[in-house]
LOPA-886080 format. One record per atom (N, C-alpha, C): residue in one letter; x, y negated, z negated. Coordinates in steps of 0.001 Angstrom, whole numbers, padded with zeros to 6 digits, always signed. Layout:
BEGIN
aXYZ;...
This chain:
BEGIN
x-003815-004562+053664;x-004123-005756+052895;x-003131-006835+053305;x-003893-007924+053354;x-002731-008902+053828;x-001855-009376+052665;x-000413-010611+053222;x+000376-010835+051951;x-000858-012103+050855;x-001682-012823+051668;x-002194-013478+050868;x-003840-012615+050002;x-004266-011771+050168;x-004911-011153+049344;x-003563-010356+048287;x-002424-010118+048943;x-001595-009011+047506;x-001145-010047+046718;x-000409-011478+047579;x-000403-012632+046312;x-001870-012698+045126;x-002991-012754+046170;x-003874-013161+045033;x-004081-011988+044149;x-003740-010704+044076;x-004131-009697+043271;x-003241-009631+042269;x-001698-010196+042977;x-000629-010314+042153;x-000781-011392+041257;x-001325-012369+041509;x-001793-013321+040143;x-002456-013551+039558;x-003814-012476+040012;x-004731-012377+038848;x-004257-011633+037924;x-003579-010137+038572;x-002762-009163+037684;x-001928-010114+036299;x-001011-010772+036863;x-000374-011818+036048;x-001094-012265+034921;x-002264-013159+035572;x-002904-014048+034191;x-003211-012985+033406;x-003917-011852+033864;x-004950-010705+032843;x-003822-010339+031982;x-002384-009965+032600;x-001666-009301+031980;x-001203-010352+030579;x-000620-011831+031388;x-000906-012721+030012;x-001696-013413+029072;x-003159-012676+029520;x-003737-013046+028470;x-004499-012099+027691;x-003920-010600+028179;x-003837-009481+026677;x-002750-009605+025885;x-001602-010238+026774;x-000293-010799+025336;x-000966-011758+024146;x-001622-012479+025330;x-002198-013708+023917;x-002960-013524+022861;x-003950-012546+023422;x-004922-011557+023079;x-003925-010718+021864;x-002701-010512+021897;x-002631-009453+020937;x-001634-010329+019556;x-001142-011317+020621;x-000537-012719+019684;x-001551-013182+018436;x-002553-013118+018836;x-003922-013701+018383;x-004068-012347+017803;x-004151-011503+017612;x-004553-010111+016938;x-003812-010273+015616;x-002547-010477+016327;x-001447-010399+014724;x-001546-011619+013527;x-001386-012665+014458;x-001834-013851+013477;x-002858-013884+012993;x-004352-013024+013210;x-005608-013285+012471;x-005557-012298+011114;x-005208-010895+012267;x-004624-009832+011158;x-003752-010612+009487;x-002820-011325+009723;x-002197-011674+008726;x-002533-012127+008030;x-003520-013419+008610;x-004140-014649+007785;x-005207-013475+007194;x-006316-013015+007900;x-006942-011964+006861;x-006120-011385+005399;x-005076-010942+005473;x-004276-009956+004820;x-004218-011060+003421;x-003482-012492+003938;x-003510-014043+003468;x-004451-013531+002421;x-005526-013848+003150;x-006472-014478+002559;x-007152-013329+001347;x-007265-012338+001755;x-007636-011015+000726;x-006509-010886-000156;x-004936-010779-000285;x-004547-010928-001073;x-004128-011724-002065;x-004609-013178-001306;x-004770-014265-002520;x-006355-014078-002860;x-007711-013972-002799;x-008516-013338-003036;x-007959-012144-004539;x-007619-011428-004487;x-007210-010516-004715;x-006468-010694-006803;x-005449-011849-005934;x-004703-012198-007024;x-005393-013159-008190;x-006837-013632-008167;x-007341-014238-008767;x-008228-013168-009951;x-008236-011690-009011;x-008922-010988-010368;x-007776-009888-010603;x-008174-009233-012140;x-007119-008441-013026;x-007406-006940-011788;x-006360-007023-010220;x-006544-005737-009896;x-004873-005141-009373;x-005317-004064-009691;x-003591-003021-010038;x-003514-002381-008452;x-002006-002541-007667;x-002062-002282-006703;x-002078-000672-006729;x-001902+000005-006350;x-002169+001607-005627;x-000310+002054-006407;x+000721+001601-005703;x+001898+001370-006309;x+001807+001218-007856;x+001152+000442-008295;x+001530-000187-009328;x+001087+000943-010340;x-000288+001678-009913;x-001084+002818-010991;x-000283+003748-011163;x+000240+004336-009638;x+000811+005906-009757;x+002459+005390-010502;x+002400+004264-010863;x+003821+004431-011769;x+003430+004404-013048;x+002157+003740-012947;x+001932+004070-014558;x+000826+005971-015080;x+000692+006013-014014;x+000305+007212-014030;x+001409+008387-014522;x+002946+007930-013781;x+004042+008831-013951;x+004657+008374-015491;x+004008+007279-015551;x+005226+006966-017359;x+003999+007627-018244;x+002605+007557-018258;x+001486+008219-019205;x+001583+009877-018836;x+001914+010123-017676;x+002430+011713-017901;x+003573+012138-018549;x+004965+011356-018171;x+005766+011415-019447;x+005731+010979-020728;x+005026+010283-021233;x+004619+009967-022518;x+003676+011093-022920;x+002897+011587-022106;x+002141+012761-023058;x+003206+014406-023182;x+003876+014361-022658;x+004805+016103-022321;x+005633+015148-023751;x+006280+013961-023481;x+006700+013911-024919;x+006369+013881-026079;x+005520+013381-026291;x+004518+013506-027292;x+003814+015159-027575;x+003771+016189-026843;x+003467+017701-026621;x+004588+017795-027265;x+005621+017499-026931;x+007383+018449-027368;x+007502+017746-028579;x+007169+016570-028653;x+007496+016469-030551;x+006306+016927-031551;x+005204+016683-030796;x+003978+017369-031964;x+004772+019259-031912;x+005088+019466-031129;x+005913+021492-031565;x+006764+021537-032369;x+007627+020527-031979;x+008490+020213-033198;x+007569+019961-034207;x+007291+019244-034635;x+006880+018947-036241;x+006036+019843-036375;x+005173+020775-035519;x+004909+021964-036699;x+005971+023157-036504;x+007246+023308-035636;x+008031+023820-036140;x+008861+023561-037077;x+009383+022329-037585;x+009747+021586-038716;x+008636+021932-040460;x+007562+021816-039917;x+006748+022306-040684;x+006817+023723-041412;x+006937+024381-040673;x+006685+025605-041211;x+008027+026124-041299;x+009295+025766-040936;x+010397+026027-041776;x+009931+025408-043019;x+009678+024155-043657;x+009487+023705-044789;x+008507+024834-045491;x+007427+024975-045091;x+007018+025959-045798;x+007876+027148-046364;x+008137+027996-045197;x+009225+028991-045383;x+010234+028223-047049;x+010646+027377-046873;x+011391+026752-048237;x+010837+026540-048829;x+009377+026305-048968;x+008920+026093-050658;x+008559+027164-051086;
């Protein structure tokens, strides 16, 4: 191959190669603005992120085991009282 066909292969190589950079420049910035745009979307109706449930998921599981351990108590409280009357 001559040097002026490997120049020209060498600069098509070039452009293609910079314009899957641009190509992916352009990937990220659309990506984002999407992301933008769905999570302001998003923020206009009453919705609970994924994060936000499984913490309230973990405080309504501890609120019910507590609520279990004091309802035992009070009928163990209970029935000592009985035992006394």
């Amino acid at each position: 191959m001559s040097s002026n066909n490997q120049q020209s292969l060498d600069d098509i190589a070039e452009k293609i190669a910079g314009g899957l950079r641009l190509l992916g420049g352009l990937k990220q910035g659309a990506e984002a603005q999407v992301k933008s745009i769905v999570e302001g979307a998003l923020d206009q109706f009453d919705v609970v992120t994924h994060e936000r449930m499984q913490v309230q998921e973990a405080m309504l599981r501890k609120a019910r085991e507590e609520l279990s351990a004091l309802e035992a108590r009070v009928s163990e409280l209970e029935a000592q009282i009985k035992k006394l009357s």
